[in-house]
C-alpha positions in Angstrom: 108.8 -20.0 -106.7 105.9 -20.8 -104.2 105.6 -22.4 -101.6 103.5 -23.1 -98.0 103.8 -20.8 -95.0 105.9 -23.4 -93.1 103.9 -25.4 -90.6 100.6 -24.3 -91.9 98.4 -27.2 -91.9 96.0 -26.7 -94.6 92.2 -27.0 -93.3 89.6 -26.2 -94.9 85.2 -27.1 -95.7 83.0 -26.2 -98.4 79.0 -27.1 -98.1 78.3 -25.7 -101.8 81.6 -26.9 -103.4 82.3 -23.3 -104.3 82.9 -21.5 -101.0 85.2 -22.6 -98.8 86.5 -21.7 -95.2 90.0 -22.0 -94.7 91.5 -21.9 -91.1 95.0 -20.7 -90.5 96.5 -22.7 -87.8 99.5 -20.7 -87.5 97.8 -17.1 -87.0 94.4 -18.6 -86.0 92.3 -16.6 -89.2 89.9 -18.1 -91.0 89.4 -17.3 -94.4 86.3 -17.4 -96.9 87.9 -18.7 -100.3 87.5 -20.4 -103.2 88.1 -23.6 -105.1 91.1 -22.1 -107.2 92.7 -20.6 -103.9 92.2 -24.4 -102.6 93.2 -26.0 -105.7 96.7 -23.9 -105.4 97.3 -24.3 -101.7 97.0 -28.0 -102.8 99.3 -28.4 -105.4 102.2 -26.3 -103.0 101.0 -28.7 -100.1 102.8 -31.1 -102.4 105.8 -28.8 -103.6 107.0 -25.5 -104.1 106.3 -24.1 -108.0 106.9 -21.8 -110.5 103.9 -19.8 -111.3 104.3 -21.1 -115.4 104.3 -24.9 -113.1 101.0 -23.5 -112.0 99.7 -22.3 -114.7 100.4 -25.7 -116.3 99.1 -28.2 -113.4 95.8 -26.0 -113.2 95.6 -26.0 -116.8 95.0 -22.1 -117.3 95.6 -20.7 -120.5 98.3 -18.7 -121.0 96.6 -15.8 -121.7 97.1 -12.2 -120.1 93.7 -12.5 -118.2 94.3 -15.6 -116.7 97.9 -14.7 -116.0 96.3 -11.8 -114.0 93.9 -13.9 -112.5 96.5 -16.3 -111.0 99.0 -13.3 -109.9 96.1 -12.0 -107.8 95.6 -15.2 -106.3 98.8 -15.7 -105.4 99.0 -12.0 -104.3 95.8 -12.6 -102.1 97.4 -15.7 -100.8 100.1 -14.3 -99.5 98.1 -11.6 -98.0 96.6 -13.7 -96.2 100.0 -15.2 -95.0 99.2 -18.5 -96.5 101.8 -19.1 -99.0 105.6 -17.6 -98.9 107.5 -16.7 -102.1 111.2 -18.4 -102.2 113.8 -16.4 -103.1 115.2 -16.7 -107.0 118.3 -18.7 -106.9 
């Protein structure tokens, strides 16, 4: 499971729909993204998920490569001390 940093207040622009600059309020970074990584800090705004929930509300098919592709961008999230991973119960 996935969820939000808590407290992180998700702001971000584009100009050309495809870059996007994200500000961290809680560490203060700002980030140069894209519109998946925005797309997925959206849908955990709204709840923590499952990366198969993911891949299912992004509509990704479950393939290997776009498995990868998500598991780095969660990876990179997280790097970027944006999103936390919960704990399995």
């Amino acid at each position: 499971m996935w969820r939000l940093m808590p407290g992180l207040a998700l702001r971000y622009r584009t100009w050309d729909n495809d870059t996007y600059v994200l500000y961290n309020n809680l560490s203060g970074d700002t980030h140069l993204t894209d519109a998946a990584a925005i797309e997925v800090l959206e849908l955990l705004r709204q709840s923590p998920a499952a990366e198969q929930a993911l891949v299912v509300a992004l509509q990704l098919d479950n393939t290997p490569d776009s498995l990868a592709h998500l598991d780095s961008l969660l990876t990179e999230l997280r790097g970027q001390a944006l999103i936390e991973s919960l704990p399995a119960c």
